[in-house]
C-alpha positions in Angstrom: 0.0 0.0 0.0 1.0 3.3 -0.9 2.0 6.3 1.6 -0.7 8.4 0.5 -3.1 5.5 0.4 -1.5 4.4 3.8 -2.3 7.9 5.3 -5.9 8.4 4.0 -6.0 4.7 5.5 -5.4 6.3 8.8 -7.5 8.9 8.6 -10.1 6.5 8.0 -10.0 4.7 11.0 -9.2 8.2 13.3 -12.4 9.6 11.8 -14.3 6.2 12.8 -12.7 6.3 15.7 -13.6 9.6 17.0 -17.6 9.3 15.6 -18.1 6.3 17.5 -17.4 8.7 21.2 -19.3 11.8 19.5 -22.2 9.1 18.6 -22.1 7.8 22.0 -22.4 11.4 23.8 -24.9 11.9 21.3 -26.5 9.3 22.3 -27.5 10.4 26.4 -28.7 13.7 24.7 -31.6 11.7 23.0 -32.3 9.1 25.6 -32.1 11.3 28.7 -34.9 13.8 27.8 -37.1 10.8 27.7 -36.0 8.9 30.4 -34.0 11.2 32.6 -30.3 11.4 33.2 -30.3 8.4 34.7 -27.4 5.5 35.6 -30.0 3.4 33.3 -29.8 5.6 30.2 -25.9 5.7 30.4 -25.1 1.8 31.3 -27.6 0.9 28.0 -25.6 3.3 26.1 -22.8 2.0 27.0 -23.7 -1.5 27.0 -25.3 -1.3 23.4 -22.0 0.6 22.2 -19.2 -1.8 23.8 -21.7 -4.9 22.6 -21.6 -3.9 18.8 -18.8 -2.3 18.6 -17.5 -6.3 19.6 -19.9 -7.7 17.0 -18.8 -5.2 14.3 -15.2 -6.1 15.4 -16.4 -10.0 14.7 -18.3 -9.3 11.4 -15.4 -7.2 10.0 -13.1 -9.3 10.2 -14.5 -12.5 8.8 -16.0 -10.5 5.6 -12.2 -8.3 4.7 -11.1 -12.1 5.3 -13.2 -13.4 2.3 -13.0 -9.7 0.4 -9.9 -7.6 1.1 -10.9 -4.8 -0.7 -10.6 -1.2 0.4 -14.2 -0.4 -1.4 -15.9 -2.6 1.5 -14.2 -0.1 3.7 -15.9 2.5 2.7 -19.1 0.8 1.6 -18.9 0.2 5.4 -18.8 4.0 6.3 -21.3 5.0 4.2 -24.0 2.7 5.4 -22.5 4.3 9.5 -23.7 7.6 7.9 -26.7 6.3 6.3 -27.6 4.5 9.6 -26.9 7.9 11.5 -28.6 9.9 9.3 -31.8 7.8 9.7 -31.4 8.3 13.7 -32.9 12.0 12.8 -35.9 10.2 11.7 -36.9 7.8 13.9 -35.9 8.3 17.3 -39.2 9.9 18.2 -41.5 6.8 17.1 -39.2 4.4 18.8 -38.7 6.3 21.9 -42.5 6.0 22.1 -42.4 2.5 21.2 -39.9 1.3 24.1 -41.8 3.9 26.8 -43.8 0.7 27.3 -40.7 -1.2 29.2 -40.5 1.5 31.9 -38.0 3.9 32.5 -35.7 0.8 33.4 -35.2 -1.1 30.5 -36.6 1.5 28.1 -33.4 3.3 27.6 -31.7 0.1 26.6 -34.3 -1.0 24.0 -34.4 2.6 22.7 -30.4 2.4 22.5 -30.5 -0.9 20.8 -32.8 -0.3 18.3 -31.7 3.5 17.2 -27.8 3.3 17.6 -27.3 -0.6 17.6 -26.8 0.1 13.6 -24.6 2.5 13.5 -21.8 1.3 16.0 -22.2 -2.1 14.4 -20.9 -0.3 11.1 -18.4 1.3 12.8 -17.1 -1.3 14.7 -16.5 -3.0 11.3 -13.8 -0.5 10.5 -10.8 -1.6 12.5 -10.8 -5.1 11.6 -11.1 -4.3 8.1 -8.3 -1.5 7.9 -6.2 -4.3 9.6 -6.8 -6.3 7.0 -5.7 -3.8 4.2 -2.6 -2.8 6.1 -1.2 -6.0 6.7 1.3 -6.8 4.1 2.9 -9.7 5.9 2.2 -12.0 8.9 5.2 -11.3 10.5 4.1 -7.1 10.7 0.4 -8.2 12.0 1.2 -7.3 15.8 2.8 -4.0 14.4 -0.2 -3.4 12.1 -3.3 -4.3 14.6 -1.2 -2.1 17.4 -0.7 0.9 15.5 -4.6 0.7 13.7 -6.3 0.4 17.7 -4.3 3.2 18.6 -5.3 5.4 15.8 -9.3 4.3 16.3 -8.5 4.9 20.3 -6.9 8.4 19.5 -9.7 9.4 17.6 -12.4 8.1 20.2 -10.3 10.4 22.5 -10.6 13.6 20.2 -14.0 12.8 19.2 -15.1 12.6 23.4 -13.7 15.7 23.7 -14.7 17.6 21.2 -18.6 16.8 21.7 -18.4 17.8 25.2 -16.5 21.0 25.0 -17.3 22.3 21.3 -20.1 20.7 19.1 -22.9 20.3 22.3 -22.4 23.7 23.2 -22.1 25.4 19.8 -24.3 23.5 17.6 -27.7 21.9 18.1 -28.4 18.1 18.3 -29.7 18.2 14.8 -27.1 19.5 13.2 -24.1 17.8 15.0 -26.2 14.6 13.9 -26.1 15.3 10.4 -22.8 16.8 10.2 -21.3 13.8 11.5 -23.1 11.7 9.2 -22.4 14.1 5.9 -18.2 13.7 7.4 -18.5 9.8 7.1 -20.4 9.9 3.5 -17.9 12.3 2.5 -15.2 10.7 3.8 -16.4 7.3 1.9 -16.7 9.2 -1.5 -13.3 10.3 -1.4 -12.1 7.2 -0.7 -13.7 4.9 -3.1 -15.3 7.6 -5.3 -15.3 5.6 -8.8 -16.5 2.2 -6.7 -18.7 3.5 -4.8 -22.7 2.0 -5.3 -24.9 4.9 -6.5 -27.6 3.3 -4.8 -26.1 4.0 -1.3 -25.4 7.4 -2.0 -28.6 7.9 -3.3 -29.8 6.0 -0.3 -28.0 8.5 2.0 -29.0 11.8 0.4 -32.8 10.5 0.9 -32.1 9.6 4.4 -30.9 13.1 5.2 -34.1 14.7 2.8 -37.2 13.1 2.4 -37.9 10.5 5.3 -41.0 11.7 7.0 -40.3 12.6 10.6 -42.6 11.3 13.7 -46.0 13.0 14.0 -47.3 12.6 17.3 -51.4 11.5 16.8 -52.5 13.3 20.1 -51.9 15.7 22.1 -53.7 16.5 25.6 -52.9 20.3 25.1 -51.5 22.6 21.9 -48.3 24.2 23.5 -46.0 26.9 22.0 -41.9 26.2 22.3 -40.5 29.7 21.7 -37.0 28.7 22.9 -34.9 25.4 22.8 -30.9 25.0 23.1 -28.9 21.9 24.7 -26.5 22.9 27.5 -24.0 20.6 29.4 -26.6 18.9 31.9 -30.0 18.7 30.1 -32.2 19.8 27.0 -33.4 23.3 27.6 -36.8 24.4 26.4 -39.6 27.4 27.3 -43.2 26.8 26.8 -45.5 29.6 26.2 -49.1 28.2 27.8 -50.8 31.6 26.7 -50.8 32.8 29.6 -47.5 31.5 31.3 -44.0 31.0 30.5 -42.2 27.4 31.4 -39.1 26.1 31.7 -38.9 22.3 30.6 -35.5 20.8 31.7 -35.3 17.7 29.6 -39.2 17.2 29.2 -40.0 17.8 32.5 -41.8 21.2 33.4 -39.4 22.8 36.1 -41.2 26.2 36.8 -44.1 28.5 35.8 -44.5 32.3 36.0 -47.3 34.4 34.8 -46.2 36.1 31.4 -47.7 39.4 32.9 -46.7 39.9 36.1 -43.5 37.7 35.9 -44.8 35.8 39.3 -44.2 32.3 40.1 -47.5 30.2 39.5 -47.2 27.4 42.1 -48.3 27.2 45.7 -44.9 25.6 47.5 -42.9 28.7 46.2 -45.8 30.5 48.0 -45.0 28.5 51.2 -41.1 28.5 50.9 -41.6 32.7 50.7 -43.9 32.3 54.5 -41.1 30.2 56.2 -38.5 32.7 54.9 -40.7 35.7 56.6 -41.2 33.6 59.8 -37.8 32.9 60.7 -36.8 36.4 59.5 -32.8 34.7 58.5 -30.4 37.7 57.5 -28.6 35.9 55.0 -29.9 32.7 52.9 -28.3 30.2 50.3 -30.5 28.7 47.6 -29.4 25.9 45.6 -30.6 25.8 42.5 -31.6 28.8 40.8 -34.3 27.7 38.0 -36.3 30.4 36.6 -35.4 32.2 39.8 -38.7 31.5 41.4 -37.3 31.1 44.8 -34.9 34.4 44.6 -38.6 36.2 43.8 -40.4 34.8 46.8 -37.4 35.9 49.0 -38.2 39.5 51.1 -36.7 42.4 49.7 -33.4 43.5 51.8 -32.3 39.5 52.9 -28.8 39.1 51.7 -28.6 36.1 49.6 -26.3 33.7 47.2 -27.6 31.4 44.5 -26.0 28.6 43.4 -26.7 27.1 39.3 -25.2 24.8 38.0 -26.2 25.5 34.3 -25.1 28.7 33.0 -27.5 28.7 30.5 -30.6 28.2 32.8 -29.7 31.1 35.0 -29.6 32.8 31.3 -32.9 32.1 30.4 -34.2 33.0 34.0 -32.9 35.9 33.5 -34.3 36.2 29.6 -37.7 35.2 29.9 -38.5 35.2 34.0 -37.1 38.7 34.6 -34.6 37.2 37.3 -31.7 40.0 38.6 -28.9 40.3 40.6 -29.9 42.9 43.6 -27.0 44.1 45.1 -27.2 42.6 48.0 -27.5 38.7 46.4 -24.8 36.6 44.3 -24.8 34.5 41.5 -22.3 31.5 41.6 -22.0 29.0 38.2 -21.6 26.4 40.3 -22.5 22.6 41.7 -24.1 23.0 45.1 -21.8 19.9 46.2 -18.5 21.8 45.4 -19.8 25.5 46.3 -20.3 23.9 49.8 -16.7 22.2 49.7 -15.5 25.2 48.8 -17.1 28.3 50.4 -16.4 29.2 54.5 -19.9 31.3 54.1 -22.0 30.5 57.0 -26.4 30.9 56.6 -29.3 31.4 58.8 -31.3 29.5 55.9 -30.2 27.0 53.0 -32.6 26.2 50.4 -32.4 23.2 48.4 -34.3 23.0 45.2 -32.1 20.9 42.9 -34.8 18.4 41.5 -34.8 19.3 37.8 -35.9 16.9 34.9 -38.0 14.7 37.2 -34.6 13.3 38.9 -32.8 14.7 42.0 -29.0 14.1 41.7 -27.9 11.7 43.5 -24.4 13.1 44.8 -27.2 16.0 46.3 -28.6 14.0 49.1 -26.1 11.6 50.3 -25.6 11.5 54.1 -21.7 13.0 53.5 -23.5 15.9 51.3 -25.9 17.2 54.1 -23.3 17.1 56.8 -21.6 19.9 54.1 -24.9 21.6 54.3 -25.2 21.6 57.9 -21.8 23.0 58.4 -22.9 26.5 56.7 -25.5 26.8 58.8 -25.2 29.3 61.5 -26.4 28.1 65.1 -30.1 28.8 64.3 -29.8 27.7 60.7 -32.3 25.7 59.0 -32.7 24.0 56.2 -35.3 23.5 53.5 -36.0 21.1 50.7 -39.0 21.2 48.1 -39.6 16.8 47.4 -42.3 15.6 45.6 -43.7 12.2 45.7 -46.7 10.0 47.0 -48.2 9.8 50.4 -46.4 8.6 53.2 -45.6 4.7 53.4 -46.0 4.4 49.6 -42.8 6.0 48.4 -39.8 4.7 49.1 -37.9 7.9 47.9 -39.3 10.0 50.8 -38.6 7.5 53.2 -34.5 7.3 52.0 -34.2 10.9 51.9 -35.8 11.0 55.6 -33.7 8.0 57.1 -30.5 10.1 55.5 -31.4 13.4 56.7 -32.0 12.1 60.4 -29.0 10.6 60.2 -26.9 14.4 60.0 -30.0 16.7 61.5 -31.3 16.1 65.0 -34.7 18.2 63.7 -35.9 16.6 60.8 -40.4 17.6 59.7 -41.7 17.1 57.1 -45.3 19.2 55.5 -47.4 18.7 53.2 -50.8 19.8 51.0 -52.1 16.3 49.5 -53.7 17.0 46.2 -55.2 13.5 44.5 -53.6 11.5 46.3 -49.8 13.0 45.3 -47.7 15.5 48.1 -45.8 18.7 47.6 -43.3 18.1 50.6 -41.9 20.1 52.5 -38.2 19.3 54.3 -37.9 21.4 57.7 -33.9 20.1 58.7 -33.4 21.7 61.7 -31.0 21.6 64.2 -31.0 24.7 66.4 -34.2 26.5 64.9 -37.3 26.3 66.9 -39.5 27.6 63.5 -42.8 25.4 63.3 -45.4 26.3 60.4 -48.8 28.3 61.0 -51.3 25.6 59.9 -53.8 27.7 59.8 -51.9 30.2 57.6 -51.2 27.6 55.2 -54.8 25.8 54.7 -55.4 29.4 54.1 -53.0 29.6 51.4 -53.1 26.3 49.9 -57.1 26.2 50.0 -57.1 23.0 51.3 -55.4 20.5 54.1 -51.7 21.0 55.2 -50.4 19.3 58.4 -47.1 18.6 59.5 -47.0 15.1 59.1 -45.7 12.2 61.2 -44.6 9.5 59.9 -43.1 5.9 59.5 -39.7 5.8 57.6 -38.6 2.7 58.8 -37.9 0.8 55.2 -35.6 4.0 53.8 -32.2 3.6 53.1 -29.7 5.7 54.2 -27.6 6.7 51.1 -23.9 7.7 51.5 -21.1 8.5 48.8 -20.3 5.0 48.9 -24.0 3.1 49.0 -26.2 5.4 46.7 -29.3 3.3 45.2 -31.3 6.3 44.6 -31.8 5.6 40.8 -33.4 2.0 41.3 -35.3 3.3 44.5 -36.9 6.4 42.6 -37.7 4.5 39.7 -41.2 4.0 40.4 -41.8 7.7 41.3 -40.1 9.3 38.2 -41.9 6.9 36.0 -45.3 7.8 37.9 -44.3 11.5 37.6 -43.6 11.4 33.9 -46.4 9.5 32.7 -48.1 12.4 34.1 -46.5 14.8 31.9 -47.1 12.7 29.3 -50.8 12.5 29.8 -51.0 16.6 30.2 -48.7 17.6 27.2 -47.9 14.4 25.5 -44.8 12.8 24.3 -43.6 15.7 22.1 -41.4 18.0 25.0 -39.5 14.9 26.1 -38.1 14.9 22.1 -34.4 16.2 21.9 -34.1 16.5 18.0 
């Protein structure tokens, strides 16, 4: 083989290389919307690309065995792109399709059947450049050494250049289809007088005229009048008419009133009394969101707020008239290593980090709340917004209580039932002797809301090195999303 040939050779397989990581990233920003971010969506991902990657590895060697021709190389890439570009079409219809194996096993159906394809494809390409390299038996070490480390290289590049360029600067819809048109091209060039016209005619129709998903029905006709991807979820606003939303991967976050910029839902209502009552002078919230919190907060408290997402605390600030006042702060940071990091001490920590129907895990380990509890000051307290099922029906609640009792002395929980679901209310405590006007809140909540007591006993306590909380809330999130679903329909969970 030629040195030019050799080189283009190479390319080849660094090009492959680095699609198969950008595919797999790709990937969680298809499957999470739908399913959450959850250790389920990323194991099937990874599962389904390690599996055929291994039976690509298998098939491409056994058919360069009985044709060693570079054209099957790139008749091989050009089916990865055709395979890619058809992931545009028909992740929608099978995302619905594998809802109906739970939130569980879903993501590893969904990752079978819209990906399985493509990393087959590309799997094929190391053996097969193997294959066309080796000139002797007595190289073949040399040969199969030097082409995995090229394809390992490139998976290296291509991991980090979808996590620190083509997520944040392009959407999902084109970084699909620009890797796809980089393999076609990348086949032409190599084989351009062998190539089948049928598979380039094949791919140009894959990128043109296949008829996207139509959802049948919809519960309710919404507006999206903003979506982008950022580094932890897919970002969307809803216009309702008369309210603005923020969706954080298909999941409606918060509400405000388009008019008067004011949260819509009754616990921010409740979160803005406790504030008032215990009367703290300065507060931490974690978790900025649409910045519903910081609006319920009195005028004149000092207080810091903690995002995570950059680009949510942009569109809080774009479409939910969130500032600054000069006496708060803004910090672009995880609450986990803000705590780790910052000596402030607070007469009031707010934790409001559930986003996308899942609570992060690393958020409510027994190691994270004895962070929290060391920035309170001695009559600190501490507040978390939950929601799940009535007591002794959710095994969620009963983990985070078990964990929280065992770093707060003072642990009470509230709640206003509403069809048999609660909005809860976490009062840690250890110092504070704050207990909620129940007559206040019936008054406010136009209905029932009692401190409630109640039976733990079957939570787990989670700790940085036993953390279950993905299995345990699995029956909660998929309760909560169905929900969604029935309300809005399928069509906000939908990445591209």
């Amino acid at each position: 083989m030629k040195k030019k040939q050799q080189f283009f050779l190479h390319l080849t397989v660094f090009i492959a290389g680095a699609a198969v990581l950008v595919l797999e990233i790709l990937g969680t920003r298809v499957i999470s919307p739908f399913y959450g971010s959850t250790i389920f969506v990323w194991s099937s991902l990874i599962a389904v690309t390690l599996g055929t990657l291994s039976l690509g590895y298998l098939i491409g060697g056994r058919m360069v065995d009985s044709r060693p021709e570079v054209r099957l190389l790139y008749q091989v890439i050009l089916i990865s792109a055709i395979f890619i570009s058809f992931i545009l079409k028909i992740d929608q219809p099978v995302l619905v399709f594998t809802d109906q194996f739970g939130i569980k096993y879903g993501p590893l159906v969904a990752a079978l059947i819209i990906f399985a394809p493509s990393f087959l494809m590309l799997g094929m390409v190391t053996p097969i450049a193997i294959r066309l390299s080796s000139e002797s038996i007595k190289k073949s070490g040399n040969v199969a050494g030097r082409i995995f480390a090229i394809s390992t290289i490139g998976s290296v590049v291509g991991a980090l250049l979808a996590g620190f360029y083509l997520l944040p600067a392009f959407s999902l819809t084109q970084t699909f289809l620009g890797l796809a048109i980089v393999l076609a091209v990348l086949s032409i060039l190599g084989m351009i007088k062998k190539l089948p016209k049928v598979l380039i005619v094949l791919f140009l129709f894959s990128v043109t005229f296949f008829p996207k998903f139509q959802e049948k029905e919809t519960k309710r006709i919404f507006e999206f009048v903003h979506q982008e991807q950022s580094f932890y979820g897919d970002l969307k606003i809803r216009d309702d008419g008369e309210n603005y939303c923020l969706l954080i991967d298909g999941t409606t976050h918060s509400c405000h009133d388009k008019k008067t910029n004011k949260p819509i839902w009754s616990y921010i209502l409740e979160i803005g009394r406790v504030v008032r009552a215990e009367k703290p002078e300065k507060v931490l919230v974690l978790g900025l969101g649409a910045g519903s919190i910081a609006k319920a907060l009195p005028s004149g408290i000092r207080a810091d707020f903690v995002e995570i997402d950059g680009k949510v605390a942009n569109l809080a600030s774009n479409f939910f008239g969130f500032t600054v006042r000069d006496n708060q702060r803004l910090f672009i940071d995880d609450a986990r290593h803000y705590l780790r990091t910052s000596e402030e001490k607070y007469d009031m920590i707010i934790m409001d980090t559930y986003a996308g129907n899942i609570f992060p895990p690393h958020l409510f380990t027994a190691e994270y709340l004895m962070l929290v509890e060391e920035h309170l000051s001695e009559r600190g307290v501490m507040l978390a917004f939950l929601e799940g099922k009535l007591p002794g029906e959710d095994l969620q609640l009963s983990t985070f209580n078990t964990t929280a009792n065992k770093v707060f002395p003072s642990v009470y929980w509230t709640s206003s039932d509403l069809k048999g679901e609660s909005f809860l209310l976490a009062h840690f405590s250890p110092n504070s002797s704050y207990e909620p006007d129940m007559a206040t809140s019936a008054e406010m909540f136009k209905r029932p809301y009692q401190i409630l007591s109640l039976d733990f006993s079957d939570g787990v306590l989670l700790t940085d090195d036993f953390n279950p909380l993905d299995t345990i809330a699995t029956k909660v999130r998929a309760s909560t999303r169905n929900k969604f679903v029935e309300i809005q329909g399928y069509t906000p969970f939908f990445s591209l």
